[in-house]
N, C-alpha and C positions, 0 to 999 in steps of 0.2 A: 260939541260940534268939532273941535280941532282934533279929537281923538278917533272922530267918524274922518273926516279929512285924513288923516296922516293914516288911517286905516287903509284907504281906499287907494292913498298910492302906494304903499306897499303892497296892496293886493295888485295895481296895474301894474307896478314895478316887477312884482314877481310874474306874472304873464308876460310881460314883456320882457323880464332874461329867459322865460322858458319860449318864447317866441325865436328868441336872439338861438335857441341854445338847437332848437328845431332847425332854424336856417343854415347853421353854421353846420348841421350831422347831415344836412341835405347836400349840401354845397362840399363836403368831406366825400359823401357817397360820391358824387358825381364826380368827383375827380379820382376818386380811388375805380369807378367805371371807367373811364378814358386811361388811366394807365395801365388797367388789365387790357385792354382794346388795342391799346399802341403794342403792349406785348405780345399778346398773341397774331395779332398782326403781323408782327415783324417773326414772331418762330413759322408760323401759316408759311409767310413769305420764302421760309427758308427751305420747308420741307417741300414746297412749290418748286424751288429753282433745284432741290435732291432727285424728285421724280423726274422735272424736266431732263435734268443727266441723264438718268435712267436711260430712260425716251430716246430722247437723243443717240444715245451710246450703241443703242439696236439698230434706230434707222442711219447713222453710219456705217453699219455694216451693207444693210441693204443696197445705198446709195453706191456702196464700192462695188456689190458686186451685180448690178444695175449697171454700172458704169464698163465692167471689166467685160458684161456682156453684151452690150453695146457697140465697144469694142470688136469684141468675137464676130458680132451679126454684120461688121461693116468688110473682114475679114471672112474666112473657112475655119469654123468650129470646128474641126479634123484635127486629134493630136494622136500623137504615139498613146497617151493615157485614155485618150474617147475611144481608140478604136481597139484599145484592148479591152475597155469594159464592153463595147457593143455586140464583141465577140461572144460574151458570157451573157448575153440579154437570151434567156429562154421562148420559146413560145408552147405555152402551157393552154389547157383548155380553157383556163379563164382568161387568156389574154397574155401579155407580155409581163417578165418579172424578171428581175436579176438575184436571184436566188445565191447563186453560186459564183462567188465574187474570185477573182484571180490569185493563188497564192502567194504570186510575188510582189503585189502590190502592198506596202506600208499600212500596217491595220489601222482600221480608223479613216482611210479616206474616204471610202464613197459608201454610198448611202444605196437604196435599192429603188429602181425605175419599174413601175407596173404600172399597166395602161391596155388597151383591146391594141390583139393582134389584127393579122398577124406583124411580121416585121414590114417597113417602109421598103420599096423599090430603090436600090442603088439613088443617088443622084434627086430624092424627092427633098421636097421642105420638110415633109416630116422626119427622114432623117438626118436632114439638119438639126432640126431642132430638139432633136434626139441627143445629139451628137454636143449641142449645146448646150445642153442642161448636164451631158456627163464633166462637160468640162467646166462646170463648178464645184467639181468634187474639192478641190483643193480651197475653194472660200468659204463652199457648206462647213465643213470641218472646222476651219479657223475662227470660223465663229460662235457654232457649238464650243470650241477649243476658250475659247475668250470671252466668251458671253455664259460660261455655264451653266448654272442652274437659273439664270433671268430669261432663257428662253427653253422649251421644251423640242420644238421641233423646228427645222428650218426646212426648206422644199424651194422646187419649182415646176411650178403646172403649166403646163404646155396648153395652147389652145385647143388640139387637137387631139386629147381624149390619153396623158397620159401625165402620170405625176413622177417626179426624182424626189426621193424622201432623206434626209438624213436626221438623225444617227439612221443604222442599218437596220431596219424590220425586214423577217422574212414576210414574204405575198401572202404568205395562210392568217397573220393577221392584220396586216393592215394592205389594200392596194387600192389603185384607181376604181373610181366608180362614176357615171356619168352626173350626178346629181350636183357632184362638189361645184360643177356650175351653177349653181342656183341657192348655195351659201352666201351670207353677207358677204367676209372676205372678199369673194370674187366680183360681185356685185356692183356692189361700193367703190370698187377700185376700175372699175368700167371708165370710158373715154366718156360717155354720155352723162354720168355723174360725177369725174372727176376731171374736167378737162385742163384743169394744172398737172396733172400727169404726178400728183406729187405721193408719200408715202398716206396710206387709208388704213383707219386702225377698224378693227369688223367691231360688229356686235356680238358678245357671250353667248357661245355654244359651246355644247357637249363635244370634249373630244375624241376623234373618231377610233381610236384605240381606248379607249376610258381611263384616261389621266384625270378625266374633271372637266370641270370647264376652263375656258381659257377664249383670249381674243388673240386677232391674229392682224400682224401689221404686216400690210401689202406694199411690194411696187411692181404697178405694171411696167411689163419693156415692150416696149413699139420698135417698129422697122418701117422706115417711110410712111409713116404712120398708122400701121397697120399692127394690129396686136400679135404678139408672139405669144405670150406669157403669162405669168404673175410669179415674180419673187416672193416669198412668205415666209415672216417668222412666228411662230404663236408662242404666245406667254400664257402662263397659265394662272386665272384668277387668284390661288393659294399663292403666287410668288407674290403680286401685285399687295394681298393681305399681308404677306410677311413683311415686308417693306415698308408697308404703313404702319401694320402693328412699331417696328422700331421707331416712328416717331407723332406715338400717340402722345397728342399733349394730356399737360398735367387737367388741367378742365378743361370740359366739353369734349367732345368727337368730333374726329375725321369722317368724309366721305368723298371718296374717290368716284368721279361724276365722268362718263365717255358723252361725245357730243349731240346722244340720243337720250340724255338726262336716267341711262341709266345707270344701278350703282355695281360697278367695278368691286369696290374692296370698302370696307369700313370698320369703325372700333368700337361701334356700338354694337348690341346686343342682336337687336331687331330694326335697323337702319329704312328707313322712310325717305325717298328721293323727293329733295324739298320742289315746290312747284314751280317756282321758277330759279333757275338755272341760270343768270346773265349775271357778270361778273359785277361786283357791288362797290369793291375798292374800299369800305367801308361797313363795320356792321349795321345790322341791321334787324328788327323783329320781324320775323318771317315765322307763319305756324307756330305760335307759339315760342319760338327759340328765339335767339340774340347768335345769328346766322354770319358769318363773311363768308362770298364767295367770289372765290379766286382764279382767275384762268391762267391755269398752267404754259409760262411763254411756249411757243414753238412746236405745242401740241393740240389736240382737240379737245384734250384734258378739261377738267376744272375739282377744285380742290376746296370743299365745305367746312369752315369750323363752326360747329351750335352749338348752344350752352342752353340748357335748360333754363330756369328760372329759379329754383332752389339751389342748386350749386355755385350760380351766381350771386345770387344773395351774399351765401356764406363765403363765398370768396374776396364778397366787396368789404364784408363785413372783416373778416382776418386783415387785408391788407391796408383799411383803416383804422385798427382797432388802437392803435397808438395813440392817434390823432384823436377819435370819438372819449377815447378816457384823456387826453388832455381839455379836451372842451369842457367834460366831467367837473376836472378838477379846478377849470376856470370858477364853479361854484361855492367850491370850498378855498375861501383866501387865502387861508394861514396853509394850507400846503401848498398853493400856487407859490407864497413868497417863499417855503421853503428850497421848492422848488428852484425858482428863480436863483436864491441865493447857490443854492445848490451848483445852477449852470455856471452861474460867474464864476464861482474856482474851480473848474474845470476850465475855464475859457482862460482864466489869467495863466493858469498852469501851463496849457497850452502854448499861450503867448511868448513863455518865459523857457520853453524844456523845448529839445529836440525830440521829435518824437518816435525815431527808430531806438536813441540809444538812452534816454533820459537824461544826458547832461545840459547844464543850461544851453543857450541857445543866441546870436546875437547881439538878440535884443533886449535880452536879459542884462548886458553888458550898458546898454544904452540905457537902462533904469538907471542901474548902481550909480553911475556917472551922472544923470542928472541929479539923482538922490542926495549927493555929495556923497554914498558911502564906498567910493573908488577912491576918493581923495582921502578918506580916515584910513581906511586899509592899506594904507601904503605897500603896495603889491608888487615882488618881484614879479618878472612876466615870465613863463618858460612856454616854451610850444612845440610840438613833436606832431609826428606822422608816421602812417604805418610805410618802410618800405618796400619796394614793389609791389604796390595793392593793388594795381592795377592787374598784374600777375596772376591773384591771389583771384581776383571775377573771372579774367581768364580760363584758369584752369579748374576751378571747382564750384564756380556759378556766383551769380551775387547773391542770391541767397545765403551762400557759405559768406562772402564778403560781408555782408549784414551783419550774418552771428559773430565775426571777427571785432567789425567794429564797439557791437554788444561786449563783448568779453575784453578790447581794451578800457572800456568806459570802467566797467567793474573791476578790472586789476586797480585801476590807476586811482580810485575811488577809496580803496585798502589803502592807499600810502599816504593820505591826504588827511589834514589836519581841519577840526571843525570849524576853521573859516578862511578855510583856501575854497577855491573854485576853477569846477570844471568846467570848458565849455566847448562846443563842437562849435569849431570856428568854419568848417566849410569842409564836405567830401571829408576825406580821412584824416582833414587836418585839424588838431584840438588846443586850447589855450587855458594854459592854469593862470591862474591868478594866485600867487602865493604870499601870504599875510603877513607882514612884519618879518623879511628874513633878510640874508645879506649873501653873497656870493657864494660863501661855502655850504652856506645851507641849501643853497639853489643848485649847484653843483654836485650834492650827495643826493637830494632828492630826485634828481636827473638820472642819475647813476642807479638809482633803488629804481624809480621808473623801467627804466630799461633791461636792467637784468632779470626784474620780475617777469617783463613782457617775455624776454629772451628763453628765461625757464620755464617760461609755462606750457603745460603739456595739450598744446593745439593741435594734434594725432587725435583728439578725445574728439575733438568737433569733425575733422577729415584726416582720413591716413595721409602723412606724406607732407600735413601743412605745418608750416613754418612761418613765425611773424618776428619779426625785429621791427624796432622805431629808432627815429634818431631826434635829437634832440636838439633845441638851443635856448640860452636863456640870458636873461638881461636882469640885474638886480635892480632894486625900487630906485630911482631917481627924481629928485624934485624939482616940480615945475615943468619935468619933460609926459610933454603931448602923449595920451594913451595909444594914439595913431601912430605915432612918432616909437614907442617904445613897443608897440607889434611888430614896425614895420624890422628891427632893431635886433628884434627875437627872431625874425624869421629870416634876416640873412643868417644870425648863424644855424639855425637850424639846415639851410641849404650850404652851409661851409661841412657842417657833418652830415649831409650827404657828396658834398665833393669827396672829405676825406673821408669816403669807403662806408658810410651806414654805420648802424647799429652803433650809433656811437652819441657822444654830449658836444657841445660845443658852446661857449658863453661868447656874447657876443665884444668885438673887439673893433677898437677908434680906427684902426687900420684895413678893417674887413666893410666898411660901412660903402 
């Protein structure tokens, strides 16, 4: 019976570490899910607030030149530059085109006006408004000019049956046609659908020269409230993809969402507009996927990340896989305690070593001394610094100052006897501890210190560097305070830097 007994709890025992060992790989999973989440979260967030630039960065142009014509419409759109191009406005059997642009006009500014003739009556609104659109020739431009290849075409459609296009096409293939009223663009950006009057991004169509598809962001311009126009830039779908494609995350795919849930741009293969659409702040299982959806601030935008279900997996599984085989090995004892022991001398190591440059550290100092073996040691103190190291970040970065520091650790290490010690006492300043010596010992080792440093060929780490230290040191003294006999090494250490660097100096009853 005792042996059915003690059978039966180690058979509970063992279900209940493999219980234990279950909960613990669930509770691993689910935190290694929350910080893939917070991560991608936060890159999502980033490449949200990249588009929004984007975005942005176009409807500032519009805004300016919305604003400058605005302007214009409260003044006379009449310049020396409208009434030279209107000069040059044709009347062709298909209607109005500017075909043949002025030669002494600066190449690259205006764009070409086609629209039904024939020409407006002196003195009408239409040409005004004629007249108004030539005079954005100068903002069309600057913005093709600055917005490159993020926008394909910029324009302005007149209400009255006539469009200004830039870059320049001639009229045989591209011009006014009465329909472009009855495109999204124009549509969308209506008083009766937009009554914020603000900028309207369209819905994806073909465009009308055959670049592709593309969408086009509008700003109507009113006059006493009354429609003159439409501002328009179009982007074209391909740019929107290349954009995103630059910041496809590492798992899962993007999808670039307009505020009619359809897809704009994506990094999947064969992209699926998930069903619902409303910003989530938070993932979430949506169709099958582990979904965030994002609304792009200050746009109509929204910005999809989804993971499937097998890449997630294997993603949870990679970024716990440290933790899952340390649970592992919670089974097997005798390597946990190797383990274990393993950690502690790295941790004492730690505790005891600087860990840019390897020499002790501190509190390495504070052992010796409680240990009593600072008092067996009877240890001159000498202490030195690199100088101008401040110089030395300055001019060739801290990284270079790091290597410096590295390389006097190792010079200084070559002249040291197997029970002196080195220690970084703080930033570039170090304290030997040197074993059983007397002045003059302290004195030539000072001297070797420094000339070593002096001749060492630091051109190998950066052209041009140069490192000297100065020194000061104090021989063993009994009964004097280790506080007392730093503070003691470090005035003369700053006596040889009064007297000029690169030098020794012991410490003296009269310098204290």
């Amino acid at each position: 019976m005792p042996n059915m007994s003690g059978h039966r709890f180690l058979t509970r025992l063992t279900w209940l570490l493999f219980a234990v060992v279950i909960l613990l790989i669930g509770l691993t999973l689910w935190q290694s899910l929350k910080q893939i989440e917070r991560l991608y979260q936060s890159d999502t967030l980033n490449s949200a607030i990249y588009l929004r630039d984007r975005f942005k960065r176009t409807e500032v142009f519009l805004e300016a030149m919305r604003g400058q014509a605005e302007e214009r419409l409260r003044s006379d759109p009449q310049s020396v530059l409208t009434r030279q191009l209107y000069r040059h406005i044709e009347t062709l059997p298909e209607g109005l085109a500017l075909d043949k642009l002025p030669g002494d006009l600066p190449a690259g500014l205006a764009g070409n006006l086609t629209g039904d003739g024939p020409l407006p009556p002196p003195g009408s609104e239409r040409e005004a408004r004629i007249h108004l659109a030539l005079s954005l020739s100068p903002l069309l431009a600057t913005a093709s000019q600055r917005l490159g290849n993020e926008i394909a075409w910029v324009y302005f459609t007149g209400v009255d049956n006539f469009i200004y296009l830039y870059p320049w096409q001639p009229s045989s293939r591209f011009r006014f046609y009465p329909t472009i009223y009855q495109k999204s663009f124009w549509q969308d950006a209506l008083h009766s659908t937009n009554p914020d009057k603000k900028t309207v991004l369209s819905r994806p169509y073909e465009d009308f020269i055959g670049r592709g598809p593309m969408v086009t962001m509008s700003q109507p311009l009113y006059k006493e409230g009354t429609l003159v126009g439409m501002i328009n830039m179009d982007v074209l779908l391909a740019r929107l993809q290349q954009q995103l494609d630059q910041m496809t995350p590492a798992l899962g795919e993007y999808l670039l969402l307009n505020q009619y849930h359809q897809v704009l741009a994506s990094s999947a293969r064969q992209p699926v507009a998930p069903q619902n659409t409303e910003p989530t702040g938070e993932y979430q299982w949506r169709q099958g996927t582990l979904q965030l959806t994002m609304a792009i601030p200050d746009t109509p935008l929204r910005l999809v990340h989804s993971v499937t279900l097998l890449p997630l997996v294997w993603a949870m599984l990679c970024q716990s896989a440290p933790t899952l085989l340390a649970i592992l090995f919670m089974l097997l004892a005798v390597l946990s305690n190797l383990r274990s022991h393993r950690l502690n001398e790295r941790l004492n190591y730690l505790s005891c070593h600087d860990a840019l440059t390897g020499a002790f550290n501190r509190h390495y100092v504070v052992l010796l001394e409680q240990a009593g073996e600072l008092a067996r040691l009877q240890a001159g103190i000498l202490m030195f610094d690199a100088d101008h190291f401040k110089r030395v970040n300055d001019n060739f970065g801290h990284a270079v100052g790091d290597m410096v520091l590295i390389r006097l650790v190792q010079i200084c290490q070559q002249q040291l006897g197997p029970t002196d010690r080195l220690i970084r006492w703080g930033g570039e300043e170090f304290l030997l501890l040197i074993g059983r010596s007397d002045a003059t010992q302290l004195g030539e080792l000072a001297e070797r210190l420094r000339k070593a440093v002096a001749d060492h060929d630091w051109a190998a780490i950066e052209p041009e560097l140069e490192v000297t230290i100065s020194l000061g040191y104090l021989p063993h003294q009994e009964n004097l305070p280790l506080h007392e006999a730093v503070r003691r090494a470090d005035v003369a250490l700053y006596q040889a830097k009064a007297n000029g660097r690169n030098r020794s100096e012991r410490w003296q009853d009269d310098a204290s």
